[in-house]
ZAMARGU-4260 file (C-alpha; in steps of 0.2 Angstrom, whole numbers, plus 5000, padded with zeros to 4 digits):
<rodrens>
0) 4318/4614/5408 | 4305/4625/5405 | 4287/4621/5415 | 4272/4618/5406 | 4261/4631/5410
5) 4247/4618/5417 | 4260/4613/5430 | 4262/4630/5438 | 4255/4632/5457 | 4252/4652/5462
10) 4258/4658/5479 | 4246/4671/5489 | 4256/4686/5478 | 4252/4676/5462 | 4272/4674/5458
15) 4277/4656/5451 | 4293/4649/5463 | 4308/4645/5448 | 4306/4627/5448 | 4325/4621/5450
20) 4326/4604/5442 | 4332/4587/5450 | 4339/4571/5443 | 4330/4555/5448 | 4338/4537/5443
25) 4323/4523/5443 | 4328/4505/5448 | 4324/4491/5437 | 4321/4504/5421 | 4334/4509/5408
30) 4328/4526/5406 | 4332/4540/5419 | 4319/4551/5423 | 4323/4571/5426 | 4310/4581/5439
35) 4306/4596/5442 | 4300/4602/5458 | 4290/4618/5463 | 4289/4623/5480 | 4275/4631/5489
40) 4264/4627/5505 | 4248/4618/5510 | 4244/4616/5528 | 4228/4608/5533 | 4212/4617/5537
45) 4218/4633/5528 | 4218/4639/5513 | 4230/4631/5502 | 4249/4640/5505 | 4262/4631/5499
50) 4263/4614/5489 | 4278/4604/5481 | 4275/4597/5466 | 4286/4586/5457 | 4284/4582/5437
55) 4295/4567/5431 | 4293/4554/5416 | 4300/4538/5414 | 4295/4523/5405 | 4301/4506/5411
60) 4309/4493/5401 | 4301/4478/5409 | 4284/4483/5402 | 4287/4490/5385 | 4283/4474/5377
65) 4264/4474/5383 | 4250/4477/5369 | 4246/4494/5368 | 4228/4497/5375 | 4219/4507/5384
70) 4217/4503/5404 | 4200/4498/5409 | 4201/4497/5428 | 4215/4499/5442 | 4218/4492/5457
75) 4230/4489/5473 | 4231/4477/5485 | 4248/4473/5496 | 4258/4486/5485 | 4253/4478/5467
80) 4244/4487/5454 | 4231/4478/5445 | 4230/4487/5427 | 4216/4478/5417 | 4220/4481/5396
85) 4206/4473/5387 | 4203/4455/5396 | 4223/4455/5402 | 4229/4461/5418 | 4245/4467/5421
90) 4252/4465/5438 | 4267/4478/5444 | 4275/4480/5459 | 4271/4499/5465 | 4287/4500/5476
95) 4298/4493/5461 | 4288/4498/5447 | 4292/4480/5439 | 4280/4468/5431 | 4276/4455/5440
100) 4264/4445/5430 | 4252/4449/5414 | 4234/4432/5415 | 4219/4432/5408 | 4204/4417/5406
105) 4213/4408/5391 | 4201/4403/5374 | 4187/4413/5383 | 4180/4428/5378 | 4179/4437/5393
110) 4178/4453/5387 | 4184/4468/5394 | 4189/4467/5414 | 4175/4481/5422 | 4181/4478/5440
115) 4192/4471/5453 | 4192/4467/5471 | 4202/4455/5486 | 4200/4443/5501 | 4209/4431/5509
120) 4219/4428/5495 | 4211/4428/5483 | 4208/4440/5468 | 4189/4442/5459 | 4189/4451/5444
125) 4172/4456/5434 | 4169/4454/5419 | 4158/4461/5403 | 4151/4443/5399 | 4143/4443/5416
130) 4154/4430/5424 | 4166/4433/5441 | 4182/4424/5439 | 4191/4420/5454 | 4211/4419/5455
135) 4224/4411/5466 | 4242/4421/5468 | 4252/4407/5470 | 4271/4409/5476 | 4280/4411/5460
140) 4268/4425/5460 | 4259/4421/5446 | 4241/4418/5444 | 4229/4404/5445 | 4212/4402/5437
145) 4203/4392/5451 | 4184/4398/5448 | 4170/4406/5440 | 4154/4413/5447 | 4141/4407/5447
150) 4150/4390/5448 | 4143/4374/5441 | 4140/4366/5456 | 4127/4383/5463 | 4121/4384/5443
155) 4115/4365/5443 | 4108/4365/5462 | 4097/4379/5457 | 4093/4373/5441 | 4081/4359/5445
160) 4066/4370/5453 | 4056/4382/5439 | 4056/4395/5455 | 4075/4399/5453 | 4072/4406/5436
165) 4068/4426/5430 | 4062/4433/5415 | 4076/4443/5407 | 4068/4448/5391 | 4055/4441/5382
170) 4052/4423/5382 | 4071/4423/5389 | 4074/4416/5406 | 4090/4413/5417 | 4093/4407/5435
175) 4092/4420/5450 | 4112/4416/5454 | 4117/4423/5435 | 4121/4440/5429 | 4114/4441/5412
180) 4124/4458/5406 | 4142/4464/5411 | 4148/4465/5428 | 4152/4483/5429 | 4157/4482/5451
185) 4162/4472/5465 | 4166/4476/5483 | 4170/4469/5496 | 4156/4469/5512 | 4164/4456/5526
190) 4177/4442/5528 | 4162/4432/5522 | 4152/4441/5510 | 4156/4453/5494 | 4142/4460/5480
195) 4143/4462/5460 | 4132/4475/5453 | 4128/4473/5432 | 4120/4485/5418 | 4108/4471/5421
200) 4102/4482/5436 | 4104/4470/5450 | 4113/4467/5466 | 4119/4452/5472 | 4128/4446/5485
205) 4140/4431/5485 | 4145/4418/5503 | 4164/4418/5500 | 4168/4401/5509 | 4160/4391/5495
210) 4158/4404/5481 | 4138/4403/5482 | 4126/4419/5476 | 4114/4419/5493 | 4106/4435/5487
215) 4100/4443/5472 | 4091/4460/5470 | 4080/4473/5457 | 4089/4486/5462 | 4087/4500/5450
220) 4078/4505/5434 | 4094/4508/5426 | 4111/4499/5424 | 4122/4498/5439 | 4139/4510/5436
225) 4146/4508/5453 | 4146/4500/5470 | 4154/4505/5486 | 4153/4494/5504 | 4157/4506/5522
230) 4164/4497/5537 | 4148/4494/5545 | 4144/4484/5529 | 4130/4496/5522 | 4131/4495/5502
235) 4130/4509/5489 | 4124/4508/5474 | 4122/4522/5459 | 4114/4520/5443 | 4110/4525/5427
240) 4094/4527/5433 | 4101/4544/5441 | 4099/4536/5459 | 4109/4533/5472 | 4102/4518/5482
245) 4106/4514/5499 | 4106/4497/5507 | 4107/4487/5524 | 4104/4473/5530 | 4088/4468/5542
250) 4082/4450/5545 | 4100/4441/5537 | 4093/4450/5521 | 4098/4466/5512 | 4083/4477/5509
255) 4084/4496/5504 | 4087/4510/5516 | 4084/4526/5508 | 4086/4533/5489 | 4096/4548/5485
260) 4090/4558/5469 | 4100/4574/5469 | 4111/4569/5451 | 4102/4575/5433 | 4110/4561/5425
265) 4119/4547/5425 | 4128/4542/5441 | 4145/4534/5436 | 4156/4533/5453 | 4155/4532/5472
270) 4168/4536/5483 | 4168/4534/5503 | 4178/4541/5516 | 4189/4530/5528 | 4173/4530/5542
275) 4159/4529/5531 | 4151/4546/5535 | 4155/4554/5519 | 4148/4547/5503 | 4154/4556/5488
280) 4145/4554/5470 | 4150/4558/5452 | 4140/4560/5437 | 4137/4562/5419 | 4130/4579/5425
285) 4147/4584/5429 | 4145/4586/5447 | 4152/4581/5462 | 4141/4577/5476 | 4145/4577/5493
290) 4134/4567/5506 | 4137/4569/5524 | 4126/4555/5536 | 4114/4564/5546 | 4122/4563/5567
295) 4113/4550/5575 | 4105/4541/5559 | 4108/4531/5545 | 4102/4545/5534 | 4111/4554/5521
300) 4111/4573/5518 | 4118/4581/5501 | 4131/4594/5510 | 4141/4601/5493 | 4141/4602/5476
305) 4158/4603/5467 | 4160/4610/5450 | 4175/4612/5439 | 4173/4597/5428 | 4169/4600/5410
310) 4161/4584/5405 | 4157/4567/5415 | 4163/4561/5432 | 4172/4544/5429 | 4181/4538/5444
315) 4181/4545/5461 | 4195/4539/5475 | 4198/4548/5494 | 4212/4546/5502 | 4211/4555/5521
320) 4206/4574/5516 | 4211/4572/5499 | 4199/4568/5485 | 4202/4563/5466 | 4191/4563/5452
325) 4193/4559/5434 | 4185/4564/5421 | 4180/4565/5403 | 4184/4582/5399 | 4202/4571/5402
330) 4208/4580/5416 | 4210/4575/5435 | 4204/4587/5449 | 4214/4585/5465 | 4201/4593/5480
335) 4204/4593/5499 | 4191/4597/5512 | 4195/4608/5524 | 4191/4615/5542 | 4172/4622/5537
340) 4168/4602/5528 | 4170/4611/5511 | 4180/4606/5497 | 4192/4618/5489 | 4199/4610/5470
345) 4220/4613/5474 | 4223/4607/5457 | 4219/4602/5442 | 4231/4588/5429 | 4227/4590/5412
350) 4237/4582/5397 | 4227/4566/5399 | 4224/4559/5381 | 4209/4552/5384 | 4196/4550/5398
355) 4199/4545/5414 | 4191/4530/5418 | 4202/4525/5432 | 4209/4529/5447 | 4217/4521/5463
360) 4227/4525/5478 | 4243/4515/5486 | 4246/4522/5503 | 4260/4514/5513 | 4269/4517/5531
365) 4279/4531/5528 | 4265/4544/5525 | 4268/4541/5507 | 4251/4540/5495 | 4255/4534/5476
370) 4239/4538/5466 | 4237/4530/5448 | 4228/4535/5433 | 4228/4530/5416 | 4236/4544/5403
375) 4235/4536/5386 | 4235/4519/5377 | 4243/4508/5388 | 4252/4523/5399 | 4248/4529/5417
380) 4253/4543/5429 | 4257/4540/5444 | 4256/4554/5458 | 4265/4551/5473 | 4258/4562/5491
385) 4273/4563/5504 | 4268/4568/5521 | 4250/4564/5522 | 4244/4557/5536 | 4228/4546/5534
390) 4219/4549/5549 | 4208/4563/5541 | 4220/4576/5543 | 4236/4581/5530 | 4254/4587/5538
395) 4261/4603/5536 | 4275/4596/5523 | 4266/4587/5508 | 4272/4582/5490 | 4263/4578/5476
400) 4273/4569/5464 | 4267/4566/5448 | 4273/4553/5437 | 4270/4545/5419 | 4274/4526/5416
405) 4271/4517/5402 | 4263/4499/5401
</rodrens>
């Protein structure tokens, strides 16, 4: 088989490796899938030296007979893959690659799903007509509709005092608990807490124990495009405003920290490293900023500026070292930081049909990382790291694996 020329890696003399070619036999799928496999080096904080790269394509039976649509948003939790198509979301098993279950909010429309996240149990999905819907995996594993946010109870408690109301638009008002455009983020801050953000440009935060909105902030000029929490529950937020705004709590209250103001555009996605210390930042100006926190301060320093991309920042994901961005341009840039704190791009995936919206990382025990991205209408790659070891530095054997699978 014959490598596509965007697939090739160069060694230090510039000389491809001949890819020799491997036969791989999926479970659960009728087609089987032939790989081919380049061998080089990469060995942490150096220069990149070798890499083994394996390219395979297999679509899978058990999820041909899903609509064909684009994916709005991804994401795992307990080795499922959440693909949202439109308002349905498709549940596959990332060890298996089998569906396990397609819901959705029946005779509603939801619109599109713009964000998904997890806590004890349950799953909260957001959605573009500014409700949170809360799900129940129950032991059939399928999915249970068991709530929407603000619920009925929180909406008619507030409803009685004037005060509880806000000016939306001109002689428009709706309750403080309520998002009154789509729901474009949610993350998880605690065990007890997790925030939305909206294009209605505010933050809220939600109590999880009884589903109730206990805060609601202004929080940009612009609409909300992302949101990301650290472990020390600081929260994230970045805008069409062009800001990054940073926020902590002070008092039982979320008030802002600082404001970062470095993108020329639109900022579209936020990514954190596994201890917080790295905030990384991707815009409609087609940059990647990198933002390391001052020692000794909550304060954030722009550090780096990575270029390469050729039309907006979609998505961002970091797994250890390793850093992945999607695009516009309808590429994905894989990047690693090395020794000096810089990012060096190792390779770029092109092929992609159509922008890159969405991406999400799968790690498990055996230093293996699957990272998914959609491709095309209702197809996604999967790229599969062997070797890595997440604790902020990679082994001297890695893999990528990359992978197309159609939904």
């Amino acid at each position: 088989m014959k490598l596509p020329t965007w697939l090739w890696i160069f060694s230090d003399d510039k000389t491809p490796t001949p890819p020799p070619s491997k036969l791989l036999i999926f479970s659960d799928t009728t087609t089987i899938a032939t790989t081919t496999i380049i061998s080089c080096s990469l060995q942490s904080n150096h220069s990149p030296e070798t890499l083994a790269l394996t390219v395979s394509h297999l679509r899978l039976s058990t999820l041909t007979s899903l609509p064909v649509s684009h994916v709005n948003f991804l994401a795992v939790h307990n080795h499922r893959l959440y693909a949202a198509t439109g308002d349905l979301i498709n549940v596959i098993d990332t060890t298996s690659l089998a569906l396990i279950d397609t819901f959705s909010v029946a005779g509603s429309s939801s619109g599109s799903v713009k964000s998904v996240t997890f806590s004890n149990g349950n799953i909260y999905t957001a959605h573009q007509d500014n409700k949170i819907r809360v799900w129940k995996s129950t032991e059939n594993k399928r999915h249970k509709h068991i709530a929407t946010l603000p619920t009925f109870e929180d909406r008619l408690l507030r409803s009685v005092l004037p005060k509880n109301y806000v000016n939306v638009r001109r002689h428009r008002k709706k309750l403080w608990v309520e998002h009154h455009d789509a729901v474009s983020g949610l993350a998880l801050i605690s065990d007890q807490l997790m925030c939305s953000v909206s294009w209605d440009k505010y933050l809220k935060i939600w109590r999880i124990s009884d589903l109730r909105c206990v805060e609601s902030i202004k929080a940009h000029d612009d609409a909300i495009n992302a949101v990301v929490v650290a472990a020390d529950s600081t929260i994230f937020t970045g805008s069409a405003d062009c800001r990054i705004k940073v926020w902590g709590k002070a008092f039982r209250k979320y008030g802002l920290i600082s404001t970062l103001e470095k993108h020329k555009s639109a900022v579209n996605a936020l990514a954190l490293n596994d201890d917080g210390s790295v905030l990384l930042s991707g815009g409609s100006d087609r940059l990647i900023l990198v933002w390391d926190k001052e020692h000794g301060s909550n304060r954030m320093v722009l550090t780096s500026t990575l270029r390469g991309h050729t039309n907006a920042i979609l998505c961002l994901v970091n797994v250890s070292d390793l850093l992945f961005s999607g695009s516009a341009d309808r590429t994905v840039r894989i990047w690693q930081r090395g020794y000096n704190s810089k990012f060096n791009c190792l390779r770029v995936l092109d092929r992609y049909e159509k922008p890159v919206r969405s991406l999400v990382a799968d790690s498990s025990q055996n230093q293996n990382v699957r990272v998914f991205s959609e491709s095309s209408n209702g197809v996604m790659r999967m790229l599969t790291i062997e070797g890595l070891i997440l604790a902020n530095n990679i082994s001297s054997e890695k893999m990528i694996v990359v992978s197309t699978v159609k939904v």
